[in-house]
Structure formats: C-alpha cells, structure tokens
C-alpha positions as CSV (number, residue, x, y, z in Angstrom):
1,X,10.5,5.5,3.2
2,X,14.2,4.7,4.0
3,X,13.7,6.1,7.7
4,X,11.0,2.7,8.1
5,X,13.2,0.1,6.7
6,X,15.4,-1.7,9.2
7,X,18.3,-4.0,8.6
8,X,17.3,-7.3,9.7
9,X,13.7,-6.9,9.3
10,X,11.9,-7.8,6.4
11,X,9.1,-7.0,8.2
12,X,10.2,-3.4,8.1
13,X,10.1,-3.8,3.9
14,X,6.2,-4.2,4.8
15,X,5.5,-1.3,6.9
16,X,8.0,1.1,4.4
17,X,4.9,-0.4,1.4
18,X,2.6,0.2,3.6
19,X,3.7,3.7,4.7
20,X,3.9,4.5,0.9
21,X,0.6,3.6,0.0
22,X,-1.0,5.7,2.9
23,X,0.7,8.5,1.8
24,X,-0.1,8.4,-1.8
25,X,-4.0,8.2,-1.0
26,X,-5.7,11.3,-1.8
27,X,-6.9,13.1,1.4
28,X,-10.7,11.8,0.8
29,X,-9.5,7.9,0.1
30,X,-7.4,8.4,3.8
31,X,-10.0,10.0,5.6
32,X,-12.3,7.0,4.4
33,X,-9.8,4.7,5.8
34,X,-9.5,6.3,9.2
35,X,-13.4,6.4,9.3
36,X,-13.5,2.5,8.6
37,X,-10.6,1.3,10.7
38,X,-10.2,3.8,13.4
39,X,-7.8,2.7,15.1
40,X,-3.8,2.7,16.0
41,X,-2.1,-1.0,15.6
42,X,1.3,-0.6,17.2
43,X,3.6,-3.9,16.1
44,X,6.2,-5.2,18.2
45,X,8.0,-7.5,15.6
46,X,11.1,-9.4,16.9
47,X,13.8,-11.0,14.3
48,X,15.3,-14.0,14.4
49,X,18.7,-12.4,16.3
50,X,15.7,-11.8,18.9
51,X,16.1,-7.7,18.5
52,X,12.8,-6.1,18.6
53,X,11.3,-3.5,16.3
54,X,8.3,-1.4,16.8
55,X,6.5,0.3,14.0
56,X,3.2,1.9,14.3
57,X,0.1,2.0,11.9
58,X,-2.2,4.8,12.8
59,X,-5.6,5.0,11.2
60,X,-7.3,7.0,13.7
61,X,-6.0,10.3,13.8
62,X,-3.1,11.1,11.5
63,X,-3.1,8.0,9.0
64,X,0.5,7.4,9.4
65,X,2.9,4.8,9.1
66,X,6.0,4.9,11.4
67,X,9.1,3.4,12.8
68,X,8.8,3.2,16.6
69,X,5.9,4.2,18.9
70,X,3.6,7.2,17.6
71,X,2.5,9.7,19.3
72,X,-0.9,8.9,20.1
73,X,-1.7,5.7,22.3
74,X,-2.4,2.4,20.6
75,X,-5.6,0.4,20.8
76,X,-4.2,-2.7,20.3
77,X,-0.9,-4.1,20.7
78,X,0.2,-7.2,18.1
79,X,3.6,-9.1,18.9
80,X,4.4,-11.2,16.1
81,X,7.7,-12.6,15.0
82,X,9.6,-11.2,11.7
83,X,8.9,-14.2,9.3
84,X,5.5,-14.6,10.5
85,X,4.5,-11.2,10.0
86,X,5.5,-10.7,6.2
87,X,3.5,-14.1,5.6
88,X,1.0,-12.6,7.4
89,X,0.8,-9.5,5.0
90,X,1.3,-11.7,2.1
91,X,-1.6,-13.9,2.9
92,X,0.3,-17.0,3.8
93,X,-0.7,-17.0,7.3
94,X,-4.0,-17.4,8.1
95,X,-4.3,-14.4,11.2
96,X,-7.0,-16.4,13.5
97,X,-4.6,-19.7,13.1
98,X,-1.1,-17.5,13.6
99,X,-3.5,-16.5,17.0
100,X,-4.5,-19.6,18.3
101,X,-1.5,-21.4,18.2
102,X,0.6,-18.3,19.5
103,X,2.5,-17.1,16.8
104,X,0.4,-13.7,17.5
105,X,-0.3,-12.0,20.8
106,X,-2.5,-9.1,20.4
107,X,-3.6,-6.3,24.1
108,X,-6.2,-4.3,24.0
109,X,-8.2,-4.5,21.6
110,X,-9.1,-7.7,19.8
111,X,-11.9,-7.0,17.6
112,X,-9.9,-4.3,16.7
113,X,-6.9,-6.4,14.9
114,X,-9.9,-8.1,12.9
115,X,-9.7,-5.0,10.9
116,X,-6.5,-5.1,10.0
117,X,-7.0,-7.9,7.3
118,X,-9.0,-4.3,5.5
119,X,-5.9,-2.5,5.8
120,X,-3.8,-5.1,4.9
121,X,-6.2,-5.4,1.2
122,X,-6.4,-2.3,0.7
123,X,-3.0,-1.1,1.1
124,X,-0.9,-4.0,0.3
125,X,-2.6,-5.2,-3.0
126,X,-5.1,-7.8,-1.6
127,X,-2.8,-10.3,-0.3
128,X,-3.3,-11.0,3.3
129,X,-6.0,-13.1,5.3
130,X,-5.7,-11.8,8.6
C-alpha cells in the first residue's frame, strides 16, 4: 500500500484505498468486476506544485491498482488535477460537470470513464458521482 502513496498527492491516499479494496475481494467478487468494467483507466493526476503522477486502475486483465503506467495499454486516459480528483472520489464533484467545464480531460475511450462512477461505489464505499 505504501509503494501507491505519494508525498504531495492526496490523490495517491485514493488509489492506495482503492488498491486495498481490490485486493481484499475474493477472486469471484474481482473477476465480477473485471467482467463489468473491463477496462484499464490510467490517471494522470497533477498537484498543485504542478508535478504529475500516474497511477493505473486495471479492471480488465489483472484487477490491479498501481503507481505509474501498467503493463497492459490503457483504454482511456483521465487527466484531472489532485484536489479535483479526491472530490471526485468522494462524491463532491459531479464527473459530467468536472468534464464540461475542463477540470477532466479523458482519450480514448469516453463511454468507458462512465464506468468508473461503478468502480468508484463499489470500491470506495459509495461516495462518488462520476
């Protein structure tokens, strides 16, 4: 969990819940998962010292949470800012607004990211509204 967590990200507090909820499924809740989201989100999440981070959800192949860019290509691409992401995940930012006016950039693709607000409710207790 420690290896996710990066100083000056809180974002990166996020991804290290995230990582540990994915890991504690049991092999038939993952597989689930992968079958309904199937798909790799890769995040490029920049802080307010304008460093970058990129940490990679994959629920396509491995169901995997990591620092950096996996090993498998991602289908969509989401740049989002530190602050807005963890109010993203905790359901403060509304993901179609955070969109529209620029706050998130997604490539590849789109639809995709819709399914992200599943991940983000199943994994993260329900809180966001991607």
């Amino acid at each position: 969990m420690s290896d996710i967590k990066t100083a000056g990200f809180k974002s990166s507090e996020v991804f290290a819940t995230l990582k540990q909820s994915v890991d504690a499924l049991s092999a038939n809740d993952k597989s689930k998962l992968i079958k309904q989201v199937n798909g790799i989100f890769e995040f490029v999440v920049k802080n307010s010292e304008g460093k970058t981070e990129t940490f990679t959800v994959d629920l396509k192949k491995e169901g995997s949470v990591i620092k950096g860019k996996g090993p498998n290509k991602a289908d969509a691409i989401i740049s989002i800012n530190d602050a807005d992401f963890v109010d993203l995940a905790g359901g403060k930012l509304n993901g179609q607004k955070a969109f529209m006016s620029g706050k998130l950039k997604i490539k590849g693709q789109m639809m995709l990211a819709t399914k992200l607000d599943t991940v983000f409710k199943q994994l993260a207790g329900g809180k966001s509204k991607l």
